[in-house]
N, C-alpha and C positions, 0 to 999 in steps of 0.2 A: 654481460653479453647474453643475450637472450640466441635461445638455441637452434629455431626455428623449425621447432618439427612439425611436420606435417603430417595429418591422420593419415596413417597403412591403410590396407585395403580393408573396405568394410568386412565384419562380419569373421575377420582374424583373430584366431583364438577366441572365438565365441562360446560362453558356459552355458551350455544346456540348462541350467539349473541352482539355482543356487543352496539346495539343500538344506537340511533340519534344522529348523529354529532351536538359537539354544537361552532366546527368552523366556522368562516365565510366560507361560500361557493364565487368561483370567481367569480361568473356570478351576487351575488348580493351585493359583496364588492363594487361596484363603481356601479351610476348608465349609463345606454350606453350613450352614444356618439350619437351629431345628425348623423342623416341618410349621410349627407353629408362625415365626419369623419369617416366611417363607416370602408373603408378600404379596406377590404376584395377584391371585384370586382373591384378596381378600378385602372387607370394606377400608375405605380411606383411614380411619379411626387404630385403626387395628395396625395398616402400614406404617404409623409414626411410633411405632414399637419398636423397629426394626434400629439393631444398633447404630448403621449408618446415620438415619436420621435423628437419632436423640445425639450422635456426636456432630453433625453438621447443621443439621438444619434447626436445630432449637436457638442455637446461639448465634446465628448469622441471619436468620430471616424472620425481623420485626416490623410487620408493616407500622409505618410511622404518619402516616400521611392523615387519614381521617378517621381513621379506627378508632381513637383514641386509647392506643395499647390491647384492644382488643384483637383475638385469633380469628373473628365469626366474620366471614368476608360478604356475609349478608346483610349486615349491616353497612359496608361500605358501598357511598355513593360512586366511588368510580370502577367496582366490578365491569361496567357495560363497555367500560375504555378500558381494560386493567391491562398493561404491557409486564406490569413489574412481575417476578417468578414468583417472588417469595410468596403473594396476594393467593395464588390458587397454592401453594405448599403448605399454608395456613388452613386452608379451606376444612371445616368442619362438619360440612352438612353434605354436602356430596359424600356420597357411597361407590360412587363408579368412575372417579375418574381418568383410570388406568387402562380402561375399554375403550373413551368417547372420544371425539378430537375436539370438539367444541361442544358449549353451553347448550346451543339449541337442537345439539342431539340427546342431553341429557333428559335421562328422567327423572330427575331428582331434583336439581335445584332450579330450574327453569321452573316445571310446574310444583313444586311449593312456592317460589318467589317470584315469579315474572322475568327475572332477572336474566340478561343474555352476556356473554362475553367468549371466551379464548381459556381451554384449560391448558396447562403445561405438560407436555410429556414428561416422564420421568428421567429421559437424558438431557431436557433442558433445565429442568433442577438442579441436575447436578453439575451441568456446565455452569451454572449461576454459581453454586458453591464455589470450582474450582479457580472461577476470576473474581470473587469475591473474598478467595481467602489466599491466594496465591502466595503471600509475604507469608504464611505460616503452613503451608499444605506443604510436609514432606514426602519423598518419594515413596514413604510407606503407605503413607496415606492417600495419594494418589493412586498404589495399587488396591489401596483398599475398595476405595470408590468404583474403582474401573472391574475386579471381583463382585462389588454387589449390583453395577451396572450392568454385565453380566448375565446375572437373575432376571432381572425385571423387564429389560429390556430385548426387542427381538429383531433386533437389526444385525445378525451374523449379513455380511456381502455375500451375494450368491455367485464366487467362483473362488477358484482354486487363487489362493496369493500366491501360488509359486508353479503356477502352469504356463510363463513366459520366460522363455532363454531371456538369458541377458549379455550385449556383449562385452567381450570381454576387453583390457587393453590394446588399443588400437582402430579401433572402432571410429574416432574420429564423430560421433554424436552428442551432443552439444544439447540439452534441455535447459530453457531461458525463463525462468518462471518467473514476471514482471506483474506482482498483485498492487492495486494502487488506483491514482488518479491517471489523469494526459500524462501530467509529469516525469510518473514513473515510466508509464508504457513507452513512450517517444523514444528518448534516449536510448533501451533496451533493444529498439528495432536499430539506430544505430551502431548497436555492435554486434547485432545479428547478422546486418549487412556487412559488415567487415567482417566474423567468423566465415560467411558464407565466400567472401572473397578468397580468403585464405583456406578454402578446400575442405574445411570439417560443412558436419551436416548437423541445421538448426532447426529446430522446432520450438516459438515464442509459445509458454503457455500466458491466456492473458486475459482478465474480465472481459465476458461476453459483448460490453457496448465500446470497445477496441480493438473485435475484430476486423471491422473493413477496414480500421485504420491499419493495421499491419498488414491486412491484404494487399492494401494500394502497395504498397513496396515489394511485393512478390518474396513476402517473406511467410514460407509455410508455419501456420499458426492457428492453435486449440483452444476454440473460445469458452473457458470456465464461466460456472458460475458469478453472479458478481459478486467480489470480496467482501461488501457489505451486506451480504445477506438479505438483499429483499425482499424474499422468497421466503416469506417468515418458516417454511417447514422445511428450507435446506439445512438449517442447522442441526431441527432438531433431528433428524434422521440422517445426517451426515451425507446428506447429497455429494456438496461440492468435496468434502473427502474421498469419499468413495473413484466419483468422478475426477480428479485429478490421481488418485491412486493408479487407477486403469489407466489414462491417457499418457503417462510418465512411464510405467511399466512397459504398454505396448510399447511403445517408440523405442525405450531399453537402450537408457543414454550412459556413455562413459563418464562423462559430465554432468551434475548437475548447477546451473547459475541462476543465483534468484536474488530478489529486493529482498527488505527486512521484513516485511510483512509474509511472506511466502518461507518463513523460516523454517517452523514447525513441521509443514509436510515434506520439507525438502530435508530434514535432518530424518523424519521417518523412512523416504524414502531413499536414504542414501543405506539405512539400514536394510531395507525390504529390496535393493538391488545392487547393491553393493558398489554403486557408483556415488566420490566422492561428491561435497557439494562445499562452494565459494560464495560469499555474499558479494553481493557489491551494491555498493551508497553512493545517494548523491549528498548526503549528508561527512561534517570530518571526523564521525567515530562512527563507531562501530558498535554492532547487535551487546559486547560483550561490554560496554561502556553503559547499555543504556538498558537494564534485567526492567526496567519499568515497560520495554515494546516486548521482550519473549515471553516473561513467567505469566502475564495476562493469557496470551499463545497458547502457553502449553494445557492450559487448561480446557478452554473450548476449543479447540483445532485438535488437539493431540487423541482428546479422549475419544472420538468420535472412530479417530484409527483403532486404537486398542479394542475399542465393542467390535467392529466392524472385523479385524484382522482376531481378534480371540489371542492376541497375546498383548505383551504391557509391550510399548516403543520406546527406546531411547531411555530404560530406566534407569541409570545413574545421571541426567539429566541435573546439570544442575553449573552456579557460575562459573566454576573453573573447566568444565567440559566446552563452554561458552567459551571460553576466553579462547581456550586450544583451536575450535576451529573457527573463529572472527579475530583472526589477528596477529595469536603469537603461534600457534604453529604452522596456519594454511593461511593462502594471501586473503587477502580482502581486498578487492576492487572497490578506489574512491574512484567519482565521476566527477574530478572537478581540477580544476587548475592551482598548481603551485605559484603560481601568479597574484589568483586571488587572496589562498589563504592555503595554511599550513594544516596536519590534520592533527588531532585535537585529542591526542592517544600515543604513546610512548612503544605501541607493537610494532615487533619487526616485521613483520608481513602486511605491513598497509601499504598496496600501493596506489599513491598519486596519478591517475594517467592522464588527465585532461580531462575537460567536457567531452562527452560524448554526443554530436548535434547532425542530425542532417544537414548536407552544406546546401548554399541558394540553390545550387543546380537540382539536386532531387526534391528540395522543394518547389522552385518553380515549374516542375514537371506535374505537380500535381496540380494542374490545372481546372479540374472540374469537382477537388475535394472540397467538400466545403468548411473541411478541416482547416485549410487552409485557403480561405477566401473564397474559392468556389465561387457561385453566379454575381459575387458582391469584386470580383476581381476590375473589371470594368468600370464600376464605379469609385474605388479607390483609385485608382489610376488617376480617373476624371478630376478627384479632389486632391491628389498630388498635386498635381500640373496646374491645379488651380488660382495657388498662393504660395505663400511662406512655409515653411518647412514644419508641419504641426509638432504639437506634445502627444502623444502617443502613452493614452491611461488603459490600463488592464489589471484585474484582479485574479485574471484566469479561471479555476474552478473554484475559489472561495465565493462563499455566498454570504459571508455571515455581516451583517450589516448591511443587508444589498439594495436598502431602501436609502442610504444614505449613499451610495456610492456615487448614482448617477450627478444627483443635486452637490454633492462635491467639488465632483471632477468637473462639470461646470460652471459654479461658483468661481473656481479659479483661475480657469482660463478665462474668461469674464473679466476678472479684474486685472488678469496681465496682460490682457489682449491678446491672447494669442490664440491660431485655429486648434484643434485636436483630431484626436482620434479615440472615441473610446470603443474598447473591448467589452462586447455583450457577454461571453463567457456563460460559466454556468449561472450566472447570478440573471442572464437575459437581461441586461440594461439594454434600454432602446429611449427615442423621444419619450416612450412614455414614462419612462422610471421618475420624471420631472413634472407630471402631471397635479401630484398630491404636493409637493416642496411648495411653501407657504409665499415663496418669491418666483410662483409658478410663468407669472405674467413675464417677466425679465427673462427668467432661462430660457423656456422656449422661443421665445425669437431669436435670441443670442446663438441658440445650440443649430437651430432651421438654418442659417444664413454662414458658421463656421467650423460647424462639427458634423464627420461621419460617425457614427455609429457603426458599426463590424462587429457582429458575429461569432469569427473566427478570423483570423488572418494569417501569412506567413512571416512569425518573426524575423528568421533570417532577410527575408525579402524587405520588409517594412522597417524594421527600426533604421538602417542605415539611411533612410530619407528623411527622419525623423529629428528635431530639434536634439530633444532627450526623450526619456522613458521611465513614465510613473508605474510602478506593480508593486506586488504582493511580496517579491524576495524567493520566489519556489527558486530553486538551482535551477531548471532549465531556463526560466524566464531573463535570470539574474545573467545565465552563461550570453542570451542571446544580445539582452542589452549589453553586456563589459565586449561581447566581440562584434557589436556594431559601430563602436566605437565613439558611442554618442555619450552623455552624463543624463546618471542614472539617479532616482528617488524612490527609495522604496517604504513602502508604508506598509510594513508588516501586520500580517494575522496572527498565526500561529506555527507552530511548529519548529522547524528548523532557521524560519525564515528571518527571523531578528538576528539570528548569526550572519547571514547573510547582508542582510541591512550594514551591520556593523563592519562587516570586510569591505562596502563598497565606501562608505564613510571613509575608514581608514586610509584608505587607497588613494582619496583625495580626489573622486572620479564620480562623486555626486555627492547625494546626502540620506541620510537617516533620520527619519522621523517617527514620531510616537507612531503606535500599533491604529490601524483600520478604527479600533476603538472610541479612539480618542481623538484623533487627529482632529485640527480645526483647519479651518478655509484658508483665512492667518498665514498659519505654519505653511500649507502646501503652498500660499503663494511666496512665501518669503523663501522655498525649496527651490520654484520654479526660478525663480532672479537670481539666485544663488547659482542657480547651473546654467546661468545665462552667461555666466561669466569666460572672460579669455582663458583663465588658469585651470578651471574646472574642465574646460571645452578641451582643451589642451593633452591634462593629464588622460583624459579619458582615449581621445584618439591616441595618444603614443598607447596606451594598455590593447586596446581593441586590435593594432598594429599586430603585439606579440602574442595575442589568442590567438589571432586567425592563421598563425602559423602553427600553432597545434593538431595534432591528430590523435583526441585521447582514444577514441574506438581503438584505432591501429596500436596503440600503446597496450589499449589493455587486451588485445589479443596477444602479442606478445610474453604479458605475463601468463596467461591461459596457455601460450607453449610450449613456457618452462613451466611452468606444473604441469602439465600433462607428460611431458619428457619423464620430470623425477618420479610421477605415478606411476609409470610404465616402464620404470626399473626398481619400484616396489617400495620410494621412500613418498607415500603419501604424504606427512608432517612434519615439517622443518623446522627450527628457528635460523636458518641463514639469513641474511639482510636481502632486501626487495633491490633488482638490478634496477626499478624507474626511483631509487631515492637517494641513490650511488652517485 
């Protein structure tokens, strides 16, 4: 029985402060280095002295590529492109490159060689070390590094880490940190709309090119950095750290809730504020299941805190403090139905709450998004009403293969006869992605005369018109097709989504087929006749039936009740059983 508290008055029992760090600090985890070691001022030659680098960097950065085992990166022809770390940590003939940011400020190796490219800073070296060697970097060793990172580096953040009250239990503030694709960000605005129904105050943190998307929903939201690092110098200077440091502090949430990728800053900062933090997946396990998505984490994301904040974070960091809070002692929100599939982990704190989906209404509200069909609204309609009920192809954001996608997805409907719909997505298939397909002559008349092509659409809104539904397998995509209640095929990429594929197979409510990879024309057509069928058509509408009576948002604020009930009489980690698996 969920308890149903609801946040006290803001700003109740608020801590002015959170008080003396009793982490090691970096500057006196190790004591320095002689004056000779030192580093900092001195030629490149002379820096690979330094004991850090004869223990990390000799044995892990070998350029292999054209060198032929050689260190002299003057010799290498793709210096002028060189992305890789190790190529300038090799570098022998530079004298300066701890001063310059790039080649063609250098005076060194530019005017001896001609030669231009990208040097590394000294914190992106050592990022590269720490997700390079992650399976063997112990926490000593991590402080070590983050000690001689320390020295070299001058990225102290220029404000006080403990100059914002934080409040305290009762506060009723809620920080939603959703790092990721559409995928992730979507669903995360649905349970922000439902926190925000239920009276607590939320603030979505969320990659910069997903702000208007959670604006349109009048959910107040802080556009980070994007997750993938564009910005090739956010990393190394710890921008979006920094940046999400401040924007999480200010706001000074009771709560913190975040995707698996936003783990690391949310475990630091539950340290740095002393508000708990909960995952939640649209995937059936969890951060403690899967040490191949955090220990890469904690090396570039972590360290970038530790320079910046001058002490070590989260130092006993390791797989049983994982396990404690993804699962068996604090909940973990899955975003996905008991319906579909079971989770995939034997913790007592998983809980199952349902998709979490925008329903048609607040999607057909977004009228003018192009998120969701925007200026192309009109024109789908037109080709609704036009015919037979199409196939309905989308990849979403995967791009990979995207030259084959279009020619595919055509190809098929072609030989079944039947209209579609294909999904531009990030991949931008349009008439033209058919233009180069060697049976160019056939597609494009075929696709001119019974396929839209869209942009973006509203799944809620569209699949239920729709024959069936070919995609990628992402969880949202997957939730929208099983609650349209049409039969699904999904032709997985990567990730999560071959699980996916295989609960819709099982379920007996479409098919699974090989990966994006491999697939043939073949297989997708003998997928599409397969779901043509009475029993298939069938199975799927009774399933679609008993999603759409789901409320997982509402579910998983619920659990977010009961834990914040037991926080706020002081038992932050439990192992009791999850009341949604009761």
């Amino acid at each position: 029985m969920c308890s149903g508290v609801a946040p006290v008055q803001a700003g109740a029992d608020t801590v002015p402060g959170r008080g003396p760090s009793r982490r090691p600090s970096c500057s006196a985890a190790m004591a320095a280095p002689p004056a000779e070691e030192d580093g900092v001022d001195q030629p490149w030659h002379l820096l690979k002295k330094v004991p850090f680098f004869q223990k990390y960097l000799a044995p892990n950065f070998q350029c292999g590529v054209n060198m032929g085992g050689s260190t002299d990166c003057v010799r290498c022809g793709m210096l002028s492109g060189c992305e890789a770390v190790w190529y300038s940590a090799m570098l022998k003939n530079c004298k300066y490159m701890l001063e310059c940011q790039a080649c063609e400020d250098c005076s060194g190796l530019v005017r001896e060689t001609g030669k231009k490219g990208v040097h590394r800073t000294p914190l992106e070296w050592a990022l590269a070390v720490t997700n390079k060697s992650w399976e063997v970097l112990t926490p000593d060793e991590h402080e070590e590094l983050c000690t001689w990172m320390a020295k070299v580096v001058k990225m102290p953040w220029e404000f006080d880490p403990r100059a914002w009250p934080v409040p305290g239990a009762g506060s009723g503030r809620i920080a939603l940190i959703a790092l990721g694709s559409r995928g992730d960000v979507q669903p995360a605005i649905a349970l922000a709309l439902a926190l925000l129904k239920a009276g607590f105050t939320v603030t979505a943190f969320v990659p910069s090119s997903y702000e208007s998307l959670v604006k349109s929903f009048q959910v107040p939201v802080v556009a980070c950095a994007d997750w993938a690092f564009n910005d090739p110098t956010a990393m190394a200077e710890g921008k979006y750290e920094k940046f999400i440091y401040e924007a999480v502090m200010s706001f000074g949430p009771e709560l913190i809730v975040y995707s698996p990728l936003a783990c690391i800053e949310s475990w630091v900062l539950e340290e740095q504020c002393k508000a708990p933090a909960i995952q939640f997946t649209f995937q059936a396990t969890t951060l403690a299941d899967t040490p191949q998505v955090w220990r890469p984490l904690q090396g570039w994301r972590r360290l970038p805190f530790d320079i910046g904040l001058g002490e070590i974070n989260i130092p006993n960091l390791d797989q049983n403090v994982v396990e404690d809070r993804c699962g068996r002692k604090r909940p973990v929100l899955m975003a996905f139905s008991k319906q579909v599939a079971l989770p995939q982990t034997d913790r007592a704190q998983t809980h199952v709450t349902g998709y979490w989906l925008l329903d048609t209404s607040r999607q057909e509200a977004q009228q003018d998004n192009p998120l969701f069909g925007g200026a192309q609204r009109k024109e789908l309609e037109d080709f609704l009403q036009a015919g037979s009920p199409p196939v309905y192809i989308g990849w979403g954001s995967m791009t990979e293969k995207s030259d084959r996608m279009g020619p595919l997805a055509v190809r098929s409907l072609k030989q079944t006869g039947h209209r579609g719909i294909i999904l531009g997505g990030e991949a931008k298939l349009s008439l033209a992605s058919l233009e180069n397909a060697p049976d160019a002559a056939e597609l494009v008349p075929y696709a001119q005369s019974n396929i839209l092509f869209a942009q973006w659409v509203s799944h809620e809104t569209l699949l239920p018109r729709c024959a069936m539904a070919v995609h990628h397998g992402g969880c949202g995509t997957t939730a929208a097709g099983l609650r349209a209640g049409v039969p699904n095929i999904v032709v997985p990429v990567d990730f999560d989504q071959p699980f996916w594929a295989a609960a819709v197979a099982n379920l007996g409510v479409g098919v699974h087929i090989k990966s994006l990879q491999e697939v043939t024309e073949e297989e997708l057509v003998g997928a599409i006749q397969t779901c043509g069928e009475d029993g298939v058509k069938a199975a799927a509408a009774a399933l679609g039936a008993k999603l759409m009576a789901e409320d997982g948002a509402k579910k998983a604020v619920e659990v977010i009740q009961d834990y914040l009930s037991a926080s706020r009489r002081g038992v932050r980690d439990s192992t009791c059983a999850p009341c949604c698996l009761s």
